[in-house]
C-alpha positions as CSV (number, residue, x, y, z in Angstrom):
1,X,-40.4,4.9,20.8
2,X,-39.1,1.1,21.7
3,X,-36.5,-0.6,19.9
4,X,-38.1,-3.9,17.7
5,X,-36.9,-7.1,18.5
6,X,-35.8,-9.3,15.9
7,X,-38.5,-11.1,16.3
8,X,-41.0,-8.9,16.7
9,X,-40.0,-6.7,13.5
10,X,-43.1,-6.8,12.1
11,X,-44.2,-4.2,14.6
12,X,-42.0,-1.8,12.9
13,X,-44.2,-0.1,11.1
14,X,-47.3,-0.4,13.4
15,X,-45.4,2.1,15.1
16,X,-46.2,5.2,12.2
17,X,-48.9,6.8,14.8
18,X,-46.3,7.5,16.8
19,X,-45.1,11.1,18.1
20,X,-44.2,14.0,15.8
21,X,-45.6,11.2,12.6
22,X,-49.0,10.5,14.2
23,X,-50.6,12.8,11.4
24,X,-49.8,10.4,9.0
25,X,-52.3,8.1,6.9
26,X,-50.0,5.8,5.7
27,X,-52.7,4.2,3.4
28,X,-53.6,7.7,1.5
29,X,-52.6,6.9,-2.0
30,X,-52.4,10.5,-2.9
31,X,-49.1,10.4,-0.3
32,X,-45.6,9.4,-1.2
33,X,-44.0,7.6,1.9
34,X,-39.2,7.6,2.0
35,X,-37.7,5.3,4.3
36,X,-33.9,5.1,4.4
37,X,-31.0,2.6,6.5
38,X,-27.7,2.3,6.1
39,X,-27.7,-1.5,6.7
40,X,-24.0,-2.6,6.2
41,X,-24.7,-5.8,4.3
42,X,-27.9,-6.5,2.4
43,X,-26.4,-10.1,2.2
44,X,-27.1,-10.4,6.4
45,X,-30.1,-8.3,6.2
46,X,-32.3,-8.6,2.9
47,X,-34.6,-10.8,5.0
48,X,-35.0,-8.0,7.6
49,X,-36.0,-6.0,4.5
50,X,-38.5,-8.1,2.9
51,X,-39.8,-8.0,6.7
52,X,-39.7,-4.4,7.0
53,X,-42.2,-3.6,3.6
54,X,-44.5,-7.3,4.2
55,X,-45.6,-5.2,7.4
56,X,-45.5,-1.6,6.6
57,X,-48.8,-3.0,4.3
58,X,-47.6,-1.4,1.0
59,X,-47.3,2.2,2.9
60,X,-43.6,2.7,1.9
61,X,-43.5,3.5,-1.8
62,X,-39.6,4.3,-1.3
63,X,-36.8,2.2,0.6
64,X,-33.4,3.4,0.1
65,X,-30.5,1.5,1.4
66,X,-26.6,2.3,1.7
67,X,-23.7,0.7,2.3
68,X,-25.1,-2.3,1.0
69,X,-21.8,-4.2,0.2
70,X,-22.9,-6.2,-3.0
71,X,-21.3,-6.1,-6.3
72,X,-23.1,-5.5,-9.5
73,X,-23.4,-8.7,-10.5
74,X,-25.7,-10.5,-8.3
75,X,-28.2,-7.8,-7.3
76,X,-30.8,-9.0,-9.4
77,X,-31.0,-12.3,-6.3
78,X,-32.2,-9.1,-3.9
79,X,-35.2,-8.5,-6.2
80,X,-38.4,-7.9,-3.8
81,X,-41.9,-8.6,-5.3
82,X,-44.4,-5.1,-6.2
83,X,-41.0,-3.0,-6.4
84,X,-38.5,-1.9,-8.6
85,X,-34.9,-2.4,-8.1
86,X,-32.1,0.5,-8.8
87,X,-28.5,0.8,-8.0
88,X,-25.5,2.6,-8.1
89,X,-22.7,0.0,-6.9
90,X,-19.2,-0.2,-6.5
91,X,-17.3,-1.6,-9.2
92,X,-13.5,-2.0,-8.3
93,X,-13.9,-3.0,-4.6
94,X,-16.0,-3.9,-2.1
95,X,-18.3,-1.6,0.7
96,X,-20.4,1.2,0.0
97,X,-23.2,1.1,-2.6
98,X,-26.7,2.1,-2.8
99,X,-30.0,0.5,-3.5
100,X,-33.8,1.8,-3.9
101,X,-36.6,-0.4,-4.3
102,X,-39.4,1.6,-5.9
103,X,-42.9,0.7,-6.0
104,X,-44.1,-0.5,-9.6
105,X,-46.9,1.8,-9.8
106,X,-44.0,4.7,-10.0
107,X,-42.4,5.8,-13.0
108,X,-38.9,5.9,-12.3
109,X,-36.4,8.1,-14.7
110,X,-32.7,7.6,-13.6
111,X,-30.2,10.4,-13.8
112,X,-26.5,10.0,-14.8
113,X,-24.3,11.5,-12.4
114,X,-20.3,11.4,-11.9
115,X,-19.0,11.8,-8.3
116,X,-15.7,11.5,-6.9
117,X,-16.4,12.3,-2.9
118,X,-19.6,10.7,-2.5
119,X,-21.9,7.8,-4.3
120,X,-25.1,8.9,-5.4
121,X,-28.8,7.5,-7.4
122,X,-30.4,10.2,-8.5
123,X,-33.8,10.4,-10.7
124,X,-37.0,11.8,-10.7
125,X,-40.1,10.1,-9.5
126,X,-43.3,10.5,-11.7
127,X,-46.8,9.8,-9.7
128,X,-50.5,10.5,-10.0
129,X,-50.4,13.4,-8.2
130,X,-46.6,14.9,-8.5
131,X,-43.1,14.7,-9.5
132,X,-40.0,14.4,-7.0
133,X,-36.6,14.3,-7.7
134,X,-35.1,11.8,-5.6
135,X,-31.4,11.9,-4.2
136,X,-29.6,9.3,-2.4
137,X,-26.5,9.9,-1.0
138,X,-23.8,8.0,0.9
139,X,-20.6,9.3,1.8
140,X,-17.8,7.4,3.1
141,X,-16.1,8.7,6.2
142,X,-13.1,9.0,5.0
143,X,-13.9,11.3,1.9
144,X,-12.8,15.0,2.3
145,X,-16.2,16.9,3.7
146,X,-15.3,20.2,1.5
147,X,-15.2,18.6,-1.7
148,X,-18.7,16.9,-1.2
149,X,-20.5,19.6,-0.2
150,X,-19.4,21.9,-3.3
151,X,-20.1,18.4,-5.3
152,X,-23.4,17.8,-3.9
153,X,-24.0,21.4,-4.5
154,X,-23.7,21.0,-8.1
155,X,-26.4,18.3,-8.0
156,X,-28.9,20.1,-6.5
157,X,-28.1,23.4,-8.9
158,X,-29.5,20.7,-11.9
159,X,-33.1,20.3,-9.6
160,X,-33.4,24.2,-8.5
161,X,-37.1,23.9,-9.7
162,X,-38.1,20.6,-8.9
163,X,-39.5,19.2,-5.6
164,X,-36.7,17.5,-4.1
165,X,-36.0,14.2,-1.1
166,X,-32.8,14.4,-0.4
167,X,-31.4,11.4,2.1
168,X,-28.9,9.1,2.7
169,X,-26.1,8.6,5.1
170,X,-23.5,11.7,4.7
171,X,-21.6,11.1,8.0
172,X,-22.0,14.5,8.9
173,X,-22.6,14.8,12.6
174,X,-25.2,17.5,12.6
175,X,-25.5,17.5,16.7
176,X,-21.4,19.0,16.4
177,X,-21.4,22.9,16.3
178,X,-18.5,23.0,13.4
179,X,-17.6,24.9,10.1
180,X,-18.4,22.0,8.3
181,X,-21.6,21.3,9.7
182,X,-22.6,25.2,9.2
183,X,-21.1,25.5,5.8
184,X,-23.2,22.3,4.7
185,X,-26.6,23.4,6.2
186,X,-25.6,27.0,4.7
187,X,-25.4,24.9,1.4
188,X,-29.0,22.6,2.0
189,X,-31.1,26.4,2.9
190,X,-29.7,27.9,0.1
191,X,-31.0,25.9,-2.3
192,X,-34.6,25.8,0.0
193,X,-34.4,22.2,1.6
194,X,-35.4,21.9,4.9
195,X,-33.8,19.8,7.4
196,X,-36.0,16.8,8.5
197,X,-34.2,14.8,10.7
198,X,-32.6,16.2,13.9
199,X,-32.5,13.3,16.2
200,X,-29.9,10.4,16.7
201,X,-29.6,8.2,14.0
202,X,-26.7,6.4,14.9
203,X,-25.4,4.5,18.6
204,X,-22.8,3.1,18.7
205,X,-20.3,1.2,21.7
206,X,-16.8,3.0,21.0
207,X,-14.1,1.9,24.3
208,X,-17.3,0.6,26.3
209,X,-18.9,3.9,25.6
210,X,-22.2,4.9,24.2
211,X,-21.7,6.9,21.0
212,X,-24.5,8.8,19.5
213,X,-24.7,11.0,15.8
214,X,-26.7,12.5,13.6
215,X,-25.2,11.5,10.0
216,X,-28.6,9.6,8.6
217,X,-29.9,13.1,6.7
218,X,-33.1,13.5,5.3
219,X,-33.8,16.9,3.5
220,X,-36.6,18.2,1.8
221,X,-37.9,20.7,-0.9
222,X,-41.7,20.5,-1.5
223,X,-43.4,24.4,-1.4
224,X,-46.8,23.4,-2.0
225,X,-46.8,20.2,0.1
226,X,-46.9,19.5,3.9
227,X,-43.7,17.0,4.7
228,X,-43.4,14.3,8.1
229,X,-40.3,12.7,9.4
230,X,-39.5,10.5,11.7
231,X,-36.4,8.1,13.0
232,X,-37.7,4.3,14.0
233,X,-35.5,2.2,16.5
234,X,-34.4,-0.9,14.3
235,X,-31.5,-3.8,15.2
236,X,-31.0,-4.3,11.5
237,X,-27.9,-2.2,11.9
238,X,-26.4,0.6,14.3
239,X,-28.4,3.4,12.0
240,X,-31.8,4.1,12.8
241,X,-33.9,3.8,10.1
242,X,-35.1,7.7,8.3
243,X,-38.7,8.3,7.0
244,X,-40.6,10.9,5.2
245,X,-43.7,11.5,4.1
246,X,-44.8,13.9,1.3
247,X,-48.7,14.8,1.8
248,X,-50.8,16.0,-1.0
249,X,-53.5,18.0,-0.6
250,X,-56.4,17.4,-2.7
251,X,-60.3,17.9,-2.4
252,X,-61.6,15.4,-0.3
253,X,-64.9,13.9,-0.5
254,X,-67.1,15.1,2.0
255,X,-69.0,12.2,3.0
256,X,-71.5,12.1,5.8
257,X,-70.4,10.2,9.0
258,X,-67.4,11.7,8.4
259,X,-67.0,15.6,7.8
260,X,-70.5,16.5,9.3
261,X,-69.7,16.7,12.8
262,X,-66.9,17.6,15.1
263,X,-67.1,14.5,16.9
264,X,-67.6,11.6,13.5
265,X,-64.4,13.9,11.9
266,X,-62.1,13.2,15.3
267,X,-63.4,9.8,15.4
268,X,-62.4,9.4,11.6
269,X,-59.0,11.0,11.9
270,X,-58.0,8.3,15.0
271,X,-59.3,5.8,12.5
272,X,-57.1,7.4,9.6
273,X,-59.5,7.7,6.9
274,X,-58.2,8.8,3.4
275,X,-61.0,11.8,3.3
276,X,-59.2,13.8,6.3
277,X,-57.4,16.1,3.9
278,X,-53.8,17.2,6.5
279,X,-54.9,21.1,6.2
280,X,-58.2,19.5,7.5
281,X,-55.5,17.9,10.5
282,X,-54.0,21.3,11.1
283,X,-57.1,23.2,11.5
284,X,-58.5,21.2,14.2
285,X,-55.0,21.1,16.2
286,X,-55.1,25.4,15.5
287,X,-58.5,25.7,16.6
288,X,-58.0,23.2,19.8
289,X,-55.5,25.5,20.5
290,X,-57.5,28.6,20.7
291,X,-55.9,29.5,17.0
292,X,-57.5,31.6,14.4
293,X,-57.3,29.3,11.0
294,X,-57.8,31.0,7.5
295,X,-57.7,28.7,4.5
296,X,-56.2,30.3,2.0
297,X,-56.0,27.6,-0.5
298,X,-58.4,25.7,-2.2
299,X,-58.8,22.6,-1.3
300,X,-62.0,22.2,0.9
301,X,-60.3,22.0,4.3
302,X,-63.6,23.8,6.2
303,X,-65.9,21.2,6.4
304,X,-69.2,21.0,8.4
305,X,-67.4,19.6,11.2
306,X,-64.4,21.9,11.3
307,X,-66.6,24.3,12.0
308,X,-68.7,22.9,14.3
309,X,-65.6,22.6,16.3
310,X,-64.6,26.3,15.8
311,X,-68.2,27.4,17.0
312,X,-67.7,25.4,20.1
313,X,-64.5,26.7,21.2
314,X,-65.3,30.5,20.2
315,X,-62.3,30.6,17.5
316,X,-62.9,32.2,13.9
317,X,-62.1,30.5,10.7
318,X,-62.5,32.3,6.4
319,X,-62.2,30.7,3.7
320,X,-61.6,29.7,1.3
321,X,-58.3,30.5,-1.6
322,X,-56.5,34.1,-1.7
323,X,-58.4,36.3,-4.3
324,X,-55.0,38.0,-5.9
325,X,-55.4,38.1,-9.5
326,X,-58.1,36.9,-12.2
327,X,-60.5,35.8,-10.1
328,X,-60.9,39.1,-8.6
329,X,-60.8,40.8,-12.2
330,X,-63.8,38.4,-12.6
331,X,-65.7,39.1,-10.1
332,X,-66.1,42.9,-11.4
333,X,-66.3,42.2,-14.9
334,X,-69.1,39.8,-14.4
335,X,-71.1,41.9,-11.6
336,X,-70.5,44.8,-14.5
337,X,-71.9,42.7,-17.2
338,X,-74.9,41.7,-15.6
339,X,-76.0,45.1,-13.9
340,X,-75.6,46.8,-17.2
341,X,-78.4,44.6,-18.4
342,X,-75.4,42.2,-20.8
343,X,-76.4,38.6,-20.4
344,X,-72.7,36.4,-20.0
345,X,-73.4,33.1,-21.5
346,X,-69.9,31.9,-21.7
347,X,-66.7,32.6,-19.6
348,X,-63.7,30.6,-20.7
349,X,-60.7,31.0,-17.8
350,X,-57.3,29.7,-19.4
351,X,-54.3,29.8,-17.1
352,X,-50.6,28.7,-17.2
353,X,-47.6,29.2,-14.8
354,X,-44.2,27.7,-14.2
355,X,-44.3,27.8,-9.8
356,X,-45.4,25.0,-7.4
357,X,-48.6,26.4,-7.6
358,X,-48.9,25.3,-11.2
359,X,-46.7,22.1,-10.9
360,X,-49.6,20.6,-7.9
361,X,-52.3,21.8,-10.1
362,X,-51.5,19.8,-12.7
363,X,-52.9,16.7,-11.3
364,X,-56.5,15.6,-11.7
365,X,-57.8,16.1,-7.9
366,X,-55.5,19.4,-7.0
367,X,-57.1,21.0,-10.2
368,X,-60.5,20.3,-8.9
369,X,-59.9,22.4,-6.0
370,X,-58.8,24.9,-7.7
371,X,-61.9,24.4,-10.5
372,X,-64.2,24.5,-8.1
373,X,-63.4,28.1,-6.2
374,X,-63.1,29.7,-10.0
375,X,-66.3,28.3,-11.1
376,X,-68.1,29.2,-8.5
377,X,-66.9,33.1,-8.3
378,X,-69.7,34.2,-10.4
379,X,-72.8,32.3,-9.2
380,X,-74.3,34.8,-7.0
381,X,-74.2,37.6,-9.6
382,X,-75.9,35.7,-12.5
383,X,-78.4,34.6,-10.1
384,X,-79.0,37.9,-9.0
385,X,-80.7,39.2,-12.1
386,X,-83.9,37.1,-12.9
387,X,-84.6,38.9,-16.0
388,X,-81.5,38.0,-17.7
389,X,-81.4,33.9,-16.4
390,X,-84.2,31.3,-15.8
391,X,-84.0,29.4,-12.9
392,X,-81.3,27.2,-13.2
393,X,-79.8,28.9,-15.5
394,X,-75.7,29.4,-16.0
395,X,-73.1,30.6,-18.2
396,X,-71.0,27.8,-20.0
397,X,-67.9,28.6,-17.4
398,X,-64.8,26.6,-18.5
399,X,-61.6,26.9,-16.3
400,X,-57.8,25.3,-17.8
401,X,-54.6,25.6,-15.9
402,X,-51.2,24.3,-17.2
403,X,-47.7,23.8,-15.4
404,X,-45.4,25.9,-17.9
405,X,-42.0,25.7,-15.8
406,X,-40.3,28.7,-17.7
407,X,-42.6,31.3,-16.4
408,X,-42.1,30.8,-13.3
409,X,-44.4,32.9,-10.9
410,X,-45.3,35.5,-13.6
411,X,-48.7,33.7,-14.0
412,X,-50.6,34.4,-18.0
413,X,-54.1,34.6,-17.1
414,X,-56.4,35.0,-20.4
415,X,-60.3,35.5,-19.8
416,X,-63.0,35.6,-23.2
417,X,-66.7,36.6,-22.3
418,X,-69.2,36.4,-24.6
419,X,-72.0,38.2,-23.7
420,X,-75.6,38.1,-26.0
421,X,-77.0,42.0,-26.2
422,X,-80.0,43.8,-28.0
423,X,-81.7,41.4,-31.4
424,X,-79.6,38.4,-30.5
425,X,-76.4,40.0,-31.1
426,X,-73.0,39.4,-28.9
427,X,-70.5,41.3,-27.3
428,X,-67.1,39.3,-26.7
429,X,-63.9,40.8,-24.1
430,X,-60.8,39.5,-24.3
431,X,-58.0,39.9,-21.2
432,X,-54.8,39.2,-21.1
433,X,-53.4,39.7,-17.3
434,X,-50.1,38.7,-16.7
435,X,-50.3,38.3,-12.6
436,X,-47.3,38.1,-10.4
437,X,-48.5,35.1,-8.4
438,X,-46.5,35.2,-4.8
439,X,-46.5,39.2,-4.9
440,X,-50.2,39.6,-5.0
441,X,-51.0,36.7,-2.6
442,X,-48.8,38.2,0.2
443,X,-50.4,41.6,0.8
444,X,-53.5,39.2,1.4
445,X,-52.0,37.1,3.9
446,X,-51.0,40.1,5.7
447,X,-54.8,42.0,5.6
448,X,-56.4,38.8,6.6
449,X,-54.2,38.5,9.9
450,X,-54.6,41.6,10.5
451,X,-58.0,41.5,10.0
452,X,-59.0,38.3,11.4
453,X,-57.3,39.9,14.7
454,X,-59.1,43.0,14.9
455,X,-62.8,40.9,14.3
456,X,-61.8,38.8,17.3
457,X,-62.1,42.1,19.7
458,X,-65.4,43.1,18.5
459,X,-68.5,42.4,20.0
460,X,-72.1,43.2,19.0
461,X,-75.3,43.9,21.3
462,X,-79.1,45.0,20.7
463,X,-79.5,47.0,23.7
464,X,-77.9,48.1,26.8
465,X,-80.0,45.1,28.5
466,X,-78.5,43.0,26.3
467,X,-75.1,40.6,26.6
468,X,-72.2,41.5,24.5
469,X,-71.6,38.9,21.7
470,X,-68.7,38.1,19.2
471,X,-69.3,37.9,15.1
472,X,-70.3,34.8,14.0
473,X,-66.9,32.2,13.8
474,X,-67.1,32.2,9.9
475,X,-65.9,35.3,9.1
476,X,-67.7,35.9,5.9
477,X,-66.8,38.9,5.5
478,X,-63.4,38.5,5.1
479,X,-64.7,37.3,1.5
480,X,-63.4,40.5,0.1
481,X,-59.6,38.6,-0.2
482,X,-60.8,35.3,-0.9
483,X,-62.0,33.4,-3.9
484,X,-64.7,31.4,-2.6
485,X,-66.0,32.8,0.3
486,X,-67.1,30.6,3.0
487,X,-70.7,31.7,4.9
488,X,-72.7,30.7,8.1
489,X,-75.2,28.1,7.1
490,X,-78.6,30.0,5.4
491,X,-76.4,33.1,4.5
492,X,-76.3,34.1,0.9
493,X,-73.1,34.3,-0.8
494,X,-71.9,37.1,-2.3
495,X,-68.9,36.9,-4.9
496,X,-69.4,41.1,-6.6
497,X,-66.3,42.3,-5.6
498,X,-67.9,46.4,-5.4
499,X,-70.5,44.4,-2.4
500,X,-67.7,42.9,-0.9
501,X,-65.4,45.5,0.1
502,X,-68.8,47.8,0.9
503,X,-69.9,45.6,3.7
504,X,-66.3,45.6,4.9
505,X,-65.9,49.6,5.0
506,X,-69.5,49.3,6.2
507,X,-68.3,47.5,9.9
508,X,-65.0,49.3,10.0
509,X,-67.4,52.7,10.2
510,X,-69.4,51.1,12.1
511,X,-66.5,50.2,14.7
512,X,-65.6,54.3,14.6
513,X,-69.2,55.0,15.5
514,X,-69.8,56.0,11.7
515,X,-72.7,55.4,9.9
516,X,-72.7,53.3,6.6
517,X,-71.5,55.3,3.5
518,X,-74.0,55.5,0.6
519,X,-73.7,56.7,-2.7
520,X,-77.2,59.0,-2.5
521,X,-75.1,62.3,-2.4
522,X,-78.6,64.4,-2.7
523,X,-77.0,67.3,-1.6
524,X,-75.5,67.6,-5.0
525,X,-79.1,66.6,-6.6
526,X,-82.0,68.2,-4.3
527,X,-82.4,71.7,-5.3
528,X,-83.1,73.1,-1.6
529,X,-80.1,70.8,-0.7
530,X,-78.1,72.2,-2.9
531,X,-78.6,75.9,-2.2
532,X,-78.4,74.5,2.1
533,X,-74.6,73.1,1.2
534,X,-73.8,76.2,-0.7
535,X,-75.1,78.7,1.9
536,X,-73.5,76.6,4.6
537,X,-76.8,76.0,6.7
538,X,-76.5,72.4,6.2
539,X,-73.6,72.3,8.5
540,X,-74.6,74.7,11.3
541,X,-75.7,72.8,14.7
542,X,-79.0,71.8,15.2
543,X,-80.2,72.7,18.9
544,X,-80.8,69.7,20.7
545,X,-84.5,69.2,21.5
546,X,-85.9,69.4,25.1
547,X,-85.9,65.4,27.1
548,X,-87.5,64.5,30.0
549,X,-85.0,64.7,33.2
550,X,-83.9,61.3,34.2
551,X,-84.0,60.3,38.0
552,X,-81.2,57.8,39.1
553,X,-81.4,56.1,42.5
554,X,-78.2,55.4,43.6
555,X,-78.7,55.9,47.4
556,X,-80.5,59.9,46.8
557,X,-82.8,60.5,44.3
């Protein structure tokens, strides 16, 4: 990472492939993009900031600034075109202050908050695609340490549910081992933010010495979202600047050029195209490692090049989405319905929930992930029975999830079939399922590593002449735990859960040299079978019939 040059500032944010924030796409819209520096005097600098977002090409949608040294009054001549300006400023005297320029395209709502040890803006940050609470923070040296963090504490309590940024300059030298440092990162994984920034972020000359801290924090608290940070070498002050990005995951659009091979999807990641969803970005890197991936969510992150890839480096990938609750209730009711001969012509799926789960799923394209693997659970089984459907023909399946923050994870899950029977009559069920999201989902995680371990030791082979040979690298049938299951290309697809876990006993018996179970049981239907089980003869050792002697040569015959 080189420092910029004053004159060569525009390079600033050419520099976002770099390092630990080469993942990035800066120009994803679906992304939300923080930058924070303490720059001393927005008077001196503001052209160095008007620099800063002309170059990153409208990737930063969030710029705060501290210790800006303005009063009140004349902010509005630091207004920057395409953003927003907000402020919390000193009003008696002079230093300190903080500024955030905000995008237009954001809806900003600003939070009143009263603070004695430390100046904060705090509000919450309305997109497309989320909600973020946004906390900017700058704490003079001299204010006592102790008092802010049980301050700062109190702030956060307010948020506890929200997605959270949490960044400014706290002088707070996290690369000192002290109480205060422990007591205040103590405080931060309480309340589930995550440290983002561990490098220097300040160098300074103190007594011809070099000086270097860590007091430029950024934190972060987004469950269902993958974060990036990042410090950037800037002479706009003696802080480095801070950034973070907040990566959505949403379903892509698989397009051809793109996702179809393994080499078009590298190519289109080193040209960072929009469509390379980031699970997409940490598959690849798990799989050039030699890593299992499973995709439990259900975005489509196994595209036809991803696994192109995994085929060529022998590693296994399953997907897609953790079956834990209605989806798997589905799956039986609807293989039940149609095997007893009941035609569903309409399954309405109605959700809400209060966790992040619900919170992401709430915007248009993270929904349509999530549409697609529900829809799609039933497909197999209503095409299975010709005498009920015409080709072509489906159930009316309508899914609806809502974000309902007071129920946290305890997820409501109601399910109405409607089913036509004998003279063109109907038959209509009704669940309600109230599923604990998080503690149904983790039982899964744990059988597919388990599983997806003990696959990748066993090999298959047609004859003793024959070579030994691994399972195909789409584990399908892994689809037992997972809501869309993902297939080789040509296999059918089967969703019924009863099928499912069959085939899976079926190659775990097969692994203890057992043959497949069956549900036959003629001994308890065959007369002469019968009376063999009772009298015991069925058991009693067959005597081995006579084989030809074998001849080895191995040196004497």
């Amino acid at each position: 990472m080189n420092t910029i040059q004053d004159n060569n500032i525009v390079e600033l944010f050419n520099c976002i492939d770099y390092s630990n924030y080469k993942s990035i796409t800066p120009n994803n819209p679906h992304n939300l993009t923080f930058v924070h520096v303490n720059i001393r005097s927005l008077v001196k600098n503001f052209s160095k900031i008007e620099q800063i977002l002309s170059a990153s090409n409208s990737s930063i949608d969030f710029i705060v600034i501290t210790e800006v040294n303005v009063p009140e009054n004349i902010k509005s001549l630091y207004n920057i075109p395409g953003y927003t300006l907000y402020s919390q400023l000193r009003q008696s005297r002079r230093g300190g202050g903080i500024i955030v320029y905000i995008k237009n395209k954001y809806k900003f709502k600003q939070h009143k908050t009263t603070t004695l040890h430390f100046e904060c803006l705090l509000g919450t940050i309305n997109s497309t695609s989320s909600s973020v609470v946004l906390c900017a923070v700058y704490r003079p040296p001299s204010n006592n340490k102790h008092h802010f963090i049980k301050e700062i504490e109190k702030v956060l309590k307010r948020f506890e549910r929200e997605d959270v940024v949490f960044l400014g300059d706290v002088n707070i030298n996290l690369k000192i081992n002290n109480p205060v440092k422990k007591s205040y990162l103590d405080m931060m994984s309480g309340y589930g933010l995550s440290c983002g920034i561990t490098d220097y972020t300040r160098i300074e000359i103190l007594n011809g010495k070099v000086v270097k801290s860590c007091i430029d924090h950024i934190f972060v608290r987004s469950r269902m979202k993958d974060v990036y940070t990042a410090t950037l070498c800037t002479v706009l002050a003696d802080h480095r600047i801070t950034a973070a990005t907040i990566v959505n995951n949403t379903f892509c659009e698989v397009t051809k050029g793109v996702h179809d091979t393994s080499e078009n999807l590298e190519r289109a990641l080193r040209q960072n195209n929009n469509e390379i969803s980031p699970s997409t970005i940490f598959a690849m890197a798990a799989i050039d490692e030699g890593c299992c991936y499973v995709n439990g969510s259900p975005q489509n992150t196994l595209v036809d090049g991803l696994i192109e890839r995994a085929e060529k480096m022998g590693v296994f990938v399953a997907g897609d989405d953790f079956k834990s609750g209605q989806t798997k209730l589905k799956s039986v009711l609807v293989d039940f319905l149609v095997s007893a001969g009941l035609k569903p012509v309409s399954i309405v799926s109605y959700n809400h929930l209060g966790n992040n789960d619900g919170k992401n799923l709430s915007a248009p394209r993270q929904f349509r992930s999530k549409e697609i693997t529900k829809s799609n659970v039933v497909d197999d089984m209503v095409a299975s029975n010709s005498l009920l459907y015409a080709p072509n023909e489906k159930p009316d399946h309508v899914v609806v999830i809502k974000y309902v923050p007071y129920v946290g994870d305890s997820k409501r899950a109601m399910d109405e079939y409607t089913s036509e029977i004998l003279l063109h009559g109907t038959n209509t069920i009704v669940v309600h399922n109230t599923c604990e999201d998080s503690l149904l989902a983790v039982p899964l995680i744990l059988d597919l590593v388990l599983l997806t371990d003990l696959f990748c030791r066993v090999s298959f082979r047609k004859d003793e002449s024959s070579e030994w040979a691994p399972m195909h690298p789409v584990l399908s049938t892994l689809g037992y735990l997972l809501k869309a299951p993902l297939v080789p290309p040509g296999a059918p697809v089967v969703n019924a859960l009863t099928a499912q876990r069959a085939a899976l006993v079926d190659l775990m018996r097969a692994c203890l040299a057992l043959p497949p179970a069956h549900q036959l049981r003629l001994e308890h239907k065959v007369p002469f079978l019968m009376s063999d089980l009772r009298s015991g003869t069925m058991f009693k050792s067959v005597p081995p019939s006579k084989k030809q002697k074998i001849t080895h040569e191995n040196g004497d015959k």
